[in-house]
C-alpha positions as CSV (number, residue, x, y, z in Angstrom):
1,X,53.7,-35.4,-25.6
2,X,54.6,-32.6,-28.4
3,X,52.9,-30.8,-31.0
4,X,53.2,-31.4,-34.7
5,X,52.4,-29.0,-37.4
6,X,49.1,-29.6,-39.7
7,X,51.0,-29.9,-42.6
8,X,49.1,-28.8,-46.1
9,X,48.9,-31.6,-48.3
10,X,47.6,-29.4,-51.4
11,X,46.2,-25.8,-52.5
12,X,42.3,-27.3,-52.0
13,X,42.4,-26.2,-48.4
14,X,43.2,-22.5,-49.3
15,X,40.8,-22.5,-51.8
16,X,38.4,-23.7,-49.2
17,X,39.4,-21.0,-46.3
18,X,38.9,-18.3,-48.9
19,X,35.7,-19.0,-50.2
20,X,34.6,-19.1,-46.5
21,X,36.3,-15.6,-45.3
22,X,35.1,-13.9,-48.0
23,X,31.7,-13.9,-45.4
24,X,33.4,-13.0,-42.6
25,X,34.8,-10.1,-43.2
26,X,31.3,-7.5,-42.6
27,X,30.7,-9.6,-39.3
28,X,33.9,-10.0,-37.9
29,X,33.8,-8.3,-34.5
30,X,36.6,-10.0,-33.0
31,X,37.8,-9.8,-29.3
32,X,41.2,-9.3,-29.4
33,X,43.6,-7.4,-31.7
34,X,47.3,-7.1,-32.5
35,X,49.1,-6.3,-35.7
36,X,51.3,-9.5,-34.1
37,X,50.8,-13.2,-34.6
38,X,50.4,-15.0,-31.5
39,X,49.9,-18.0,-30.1
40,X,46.7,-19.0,-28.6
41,X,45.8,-22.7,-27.3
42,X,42.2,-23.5,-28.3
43,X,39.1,-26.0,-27.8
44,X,36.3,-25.4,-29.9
45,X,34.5,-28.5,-29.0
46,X,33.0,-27.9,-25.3
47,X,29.5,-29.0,-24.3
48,X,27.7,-27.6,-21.0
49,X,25.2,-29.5,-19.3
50,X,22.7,-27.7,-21.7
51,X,24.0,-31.1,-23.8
52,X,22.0,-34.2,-22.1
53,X,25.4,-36.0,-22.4
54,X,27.1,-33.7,-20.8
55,X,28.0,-34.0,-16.4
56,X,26.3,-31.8,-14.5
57,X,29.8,-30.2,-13.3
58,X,29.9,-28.8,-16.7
59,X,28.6,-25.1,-15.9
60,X,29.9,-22.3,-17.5
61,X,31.6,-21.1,-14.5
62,X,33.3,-24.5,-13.8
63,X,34.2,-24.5,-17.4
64,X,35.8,-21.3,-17.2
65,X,38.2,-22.1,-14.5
66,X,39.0,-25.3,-15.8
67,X,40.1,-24.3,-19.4
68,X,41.8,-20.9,-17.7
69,X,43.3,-23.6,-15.3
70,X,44.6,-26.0,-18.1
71,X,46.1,-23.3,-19.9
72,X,43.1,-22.2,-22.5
73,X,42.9,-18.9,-24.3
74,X,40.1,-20.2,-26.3
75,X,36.9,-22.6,-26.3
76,X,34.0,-22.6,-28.2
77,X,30.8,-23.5,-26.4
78,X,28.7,-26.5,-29.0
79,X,25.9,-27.8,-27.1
80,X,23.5,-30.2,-29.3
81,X,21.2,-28.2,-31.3
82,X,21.1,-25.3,-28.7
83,X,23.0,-22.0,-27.7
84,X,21.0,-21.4,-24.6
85,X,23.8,-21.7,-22.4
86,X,26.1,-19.4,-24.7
87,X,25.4,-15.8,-24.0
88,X,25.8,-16.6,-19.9
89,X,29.3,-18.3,-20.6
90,X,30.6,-15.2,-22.7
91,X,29.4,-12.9,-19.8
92,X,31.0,-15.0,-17.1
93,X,34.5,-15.0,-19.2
94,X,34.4,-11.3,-20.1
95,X,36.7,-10.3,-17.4
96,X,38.9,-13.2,-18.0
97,X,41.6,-14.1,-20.3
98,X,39.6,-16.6,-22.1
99,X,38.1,-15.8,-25.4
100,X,34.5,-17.6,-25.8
101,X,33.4,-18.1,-29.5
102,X,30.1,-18.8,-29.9
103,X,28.8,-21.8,-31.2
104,X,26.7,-25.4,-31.4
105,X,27.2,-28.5,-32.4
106,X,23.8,-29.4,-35.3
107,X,23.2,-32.9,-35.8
108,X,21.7,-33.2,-39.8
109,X,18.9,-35.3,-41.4
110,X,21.9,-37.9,-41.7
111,X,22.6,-38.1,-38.3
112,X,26.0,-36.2,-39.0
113,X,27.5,-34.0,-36.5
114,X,28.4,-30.5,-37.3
115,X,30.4,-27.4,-35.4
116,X,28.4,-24.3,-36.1
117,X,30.6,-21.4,-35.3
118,X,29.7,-17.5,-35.7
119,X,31.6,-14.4,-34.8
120,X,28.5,-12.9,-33.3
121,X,26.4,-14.3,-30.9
122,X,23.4,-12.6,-32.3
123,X,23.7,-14.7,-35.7
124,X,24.3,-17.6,-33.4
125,X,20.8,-16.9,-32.0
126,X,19.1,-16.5,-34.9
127,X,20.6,-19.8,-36.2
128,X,19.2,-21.4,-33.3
129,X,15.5,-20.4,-34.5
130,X,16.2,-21.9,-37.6
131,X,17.7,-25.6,-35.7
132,X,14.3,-25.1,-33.1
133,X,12.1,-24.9,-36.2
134,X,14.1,-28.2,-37.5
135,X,14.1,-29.9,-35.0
136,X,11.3,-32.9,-34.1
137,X,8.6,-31.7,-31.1
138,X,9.6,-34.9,-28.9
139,X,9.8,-34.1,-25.2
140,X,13.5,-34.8,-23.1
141,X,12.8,-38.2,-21.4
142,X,15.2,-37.0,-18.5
143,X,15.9,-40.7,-17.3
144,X,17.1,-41.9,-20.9
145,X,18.9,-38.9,-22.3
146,X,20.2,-37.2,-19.3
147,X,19.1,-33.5,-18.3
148,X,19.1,-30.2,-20.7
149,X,20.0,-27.5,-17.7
150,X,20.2,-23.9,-18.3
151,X,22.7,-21.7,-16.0
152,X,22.4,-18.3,-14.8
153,X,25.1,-15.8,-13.7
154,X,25.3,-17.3,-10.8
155,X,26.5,-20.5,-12.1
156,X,23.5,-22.4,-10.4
157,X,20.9,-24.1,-12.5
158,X,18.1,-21.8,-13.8
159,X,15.7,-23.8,-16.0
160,X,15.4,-26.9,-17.8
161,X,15.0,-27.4,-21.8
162,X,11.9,-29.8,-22.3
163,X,12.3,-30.5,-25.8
164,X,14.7,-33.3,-26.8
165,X,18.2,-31.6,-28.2
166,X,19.6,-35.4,-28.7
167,X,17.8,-35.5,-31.9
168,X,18.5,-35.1,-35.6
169,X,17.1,-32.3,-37.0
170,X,15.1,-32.3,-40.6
171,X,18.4,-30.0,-42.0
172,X,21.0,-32.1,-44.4
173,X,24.7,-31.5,-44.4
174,X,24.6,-29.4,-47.2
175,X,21.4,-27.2,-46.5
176,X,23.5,-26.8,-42.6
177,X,26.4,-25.7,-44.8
178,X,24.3,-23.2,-46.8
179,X,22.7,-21.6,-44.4
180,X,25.2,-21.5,-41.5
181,X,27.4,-19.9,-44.4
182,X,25.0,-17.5,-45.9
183,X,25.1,-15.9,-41.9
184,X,28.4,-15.4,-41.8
185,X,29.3,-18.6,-39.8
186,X,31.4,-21.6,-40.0
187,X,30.8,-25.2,-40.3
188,X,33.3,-28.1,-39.5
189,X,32.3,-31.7,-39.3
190,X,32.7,-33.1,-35.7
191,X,34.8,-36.1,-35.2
192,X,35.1,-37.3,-39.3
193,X,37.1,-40.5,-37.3
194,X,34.7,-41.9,-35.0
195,X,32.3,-44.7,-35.4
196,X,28.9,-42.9,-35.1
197,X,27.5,-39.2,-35.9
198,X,30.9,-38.5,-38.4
199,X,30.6,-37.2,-41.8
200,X,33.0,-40.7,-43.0
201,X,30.5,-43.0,-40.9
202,X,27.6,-41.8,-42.5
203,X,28.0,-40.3,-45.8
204,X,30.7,-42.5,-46.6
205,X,32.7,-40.0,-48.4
206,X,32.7,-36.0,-48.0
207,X,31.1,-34.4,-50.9
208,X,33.8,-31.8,-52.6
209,X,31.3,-29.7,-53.5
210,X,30.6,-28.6,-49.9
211,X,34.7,-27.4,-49.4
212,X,35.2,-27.3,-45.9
213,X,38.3,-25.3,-44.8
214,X,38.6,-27.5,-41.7
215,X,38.4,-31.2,-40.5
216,X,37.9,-32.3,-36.5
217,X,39.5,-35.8,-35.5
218,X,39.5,-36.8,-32.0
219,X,42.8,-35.9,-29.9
220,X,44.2,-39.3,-30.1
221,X,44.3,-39.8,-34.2
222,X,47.4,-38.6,-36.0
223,X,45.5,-37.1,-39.8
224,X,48.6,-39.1,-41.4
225,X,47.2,-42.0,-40.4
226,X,43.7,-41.3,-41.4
227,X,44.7,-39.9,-44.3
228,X,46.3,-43.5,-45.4
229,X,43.4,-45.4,-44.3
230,X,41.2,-42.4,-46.5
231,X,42.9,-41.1,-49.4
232,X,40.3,-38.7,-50.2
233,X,41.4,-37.1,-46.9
234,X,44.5,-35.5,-48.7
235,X,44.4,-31.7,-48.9
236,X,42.2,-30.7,-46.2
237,X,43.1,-29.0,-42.7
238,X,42.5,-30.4,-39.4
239,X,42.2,-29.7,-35.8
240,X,41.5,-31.4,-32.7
241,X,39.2,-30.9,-30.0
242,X,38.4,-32.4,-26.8
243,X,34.8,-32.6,-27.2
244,X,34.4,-32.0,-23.8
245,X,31.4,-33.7,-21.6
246,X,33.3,-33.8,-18.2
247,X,35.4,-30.8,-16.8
248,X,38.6,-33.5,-17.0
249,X,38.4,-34.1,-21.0
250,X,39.1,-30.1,-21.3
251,X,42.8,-29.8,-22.2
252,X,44.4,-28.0,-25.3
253,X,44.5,-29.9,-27.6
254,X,45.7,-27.3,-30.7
255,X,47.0,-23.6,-31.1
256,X,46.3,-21.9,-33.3
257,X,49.3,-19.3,-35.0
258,X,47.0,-15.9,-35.4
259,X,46.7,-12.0,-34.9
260,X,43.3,-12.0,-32.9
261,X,40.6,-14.5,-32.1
262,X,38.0,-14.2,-35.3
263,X,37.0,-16.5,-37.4
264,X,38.5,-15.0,-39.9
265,X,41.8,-15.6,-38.7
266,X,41.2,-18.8,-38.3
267,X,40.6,-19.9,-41.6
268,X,43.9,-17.8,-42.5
269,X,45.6,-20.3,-40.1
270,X,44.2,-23.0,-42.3
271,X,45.7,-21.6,-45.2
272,X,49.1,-20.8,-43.3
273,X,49.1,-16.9,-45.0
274,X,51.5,-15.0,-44.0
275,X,53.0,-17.1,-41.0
276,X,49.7,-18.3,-39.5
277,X,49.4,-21.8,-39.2
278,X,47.9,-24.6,-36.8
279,X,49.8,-27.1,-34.4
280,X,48.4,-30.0,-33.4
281,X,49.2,-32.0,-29.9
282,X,50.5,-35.2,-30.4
283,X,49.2,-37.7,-28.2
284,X,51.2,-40.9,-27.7
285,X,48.5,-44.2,-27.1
């Protein structure tokens, strides 16, 4: 296995990073600096066992040592329609080396699936009031959708979440996009390759107007190839996740080419300005 470079296809994906920074740049409070670009191997698709889906090995603490162990520098914690489990994981990580950006993973009205990210956790929070007070009032049926466990600083199970998170909230992609971008945050759509809960599936198309900076596709699909199969594909960014749900999916899976961990930087990777750039791991099937 290798790592290819996510090569630009056209100047739309610039465009699209810097009409996104430009809300970045008051709430950027970023946890690392250098006036140096380095290299830092990244997952910013991990779900806890806040995510009914998820095992119930996947604490924050055993998250931790498994991305620290695999080589990690940076995940993002996306549980469905939640952050409860956020604020503990940053805590336990704080005297680590691994850099925790906070985050959630918002299903729309459409049934799409969308990486909320934020700088902050605070504006993370307050977007989580706004995905609670979308969201349907349907109880978790524990036996059919699996358990919605919060953690403490112990790493031992603290509390249950009774209303359903596996559920689509009343939010469409493009009010999601608004008002996750109107805080300061940054949206991606999860998976656009897979079969079920991807922008492609379900939309059919992804509308230009919305210019997203960045793409997810699972870690086996080469964009090349999806970009053949989808023309309309041609001239955005990607990365690749793991979309973690057991502690052995968690592997890097990207790096990303930057001078500190902020969003911010990020979508200068997209871009590739001034030497920042994004790799991709190849994955042979």
């Amino acid at each position: 296995m290798g790592f290819i470079l996510n090569e630009m296809q056209s100047s739309n994906p610039q465009m699209n990073a810097e009409k996104y920074s430009s809300n970045y740049k008051m709430r950027n409070t970023p946890c690392s600096s250098s006036n140096k670009l380095r290299t830092y191997k990244a997952d910013l698709h991990v779900h806890t066992v806040l995510s009914p889906c998820a095992d119930l090995l996947m604490t924050p603490g055993n998250i931790i040592k498994r991305a620290l162990a695999s080589g990690l520098d940076i995940i993002a914690i996306t549980d469905h329609n939640s952050a409860e489990n956020v604020e503990v994981t940053m805590e336990l990580a704080k005297d680590t080396p691994l850099h925790v950006i906070p985050g959630m993973e918002v299903e729309s009205s459409e049934e799409v699936h969308l990486l909320c990210l934020f700088n902050r956790v605070d504006d993370l929070l307050k977007w989580q009031e706004i995905v609670y007070n979308s969201l349907p009032d349907l109880k978790n049926d524990e036996d059919y959708f699996g358990y919605q466990l919060l953690t403490d600083l112990n790493d031992e199970y603290a509390a249950r979440v009774d209303r359903l998170l596996a559920v689509a909230t009343g939010m469409t992609v493009e009010e999601i996009v608004d008002k996750v971008t109107k805080m300061g945050g940054l949206v991606i759509p999860s998976h656009i390759d897979r079969p079920y809960n991807s922008i492609i599936t379900n939309l059919g198309f992804i509308p230009p107007k919305l210019k997203f900076p960045l793409l997810e596709v699972y870690k086996g699909t080469n964009p090349q190839d999806l970009i053949k199969r989808f023309p309309f594909l041609k001239g955005y960014s990607f990365i690749k996740d793991s979309d973690s749900h057991y502690l052995d999916d968690l592997e890097p899976m990207m790096e990303f080419r930057i001078k500190k961990v902020s969003l911010e930087e990020i979508l200068l990777a997209a871009r590739e300005k001034d030497g920042r750039g994004i790799i991709l791991k190849q994955v042979k099937r």
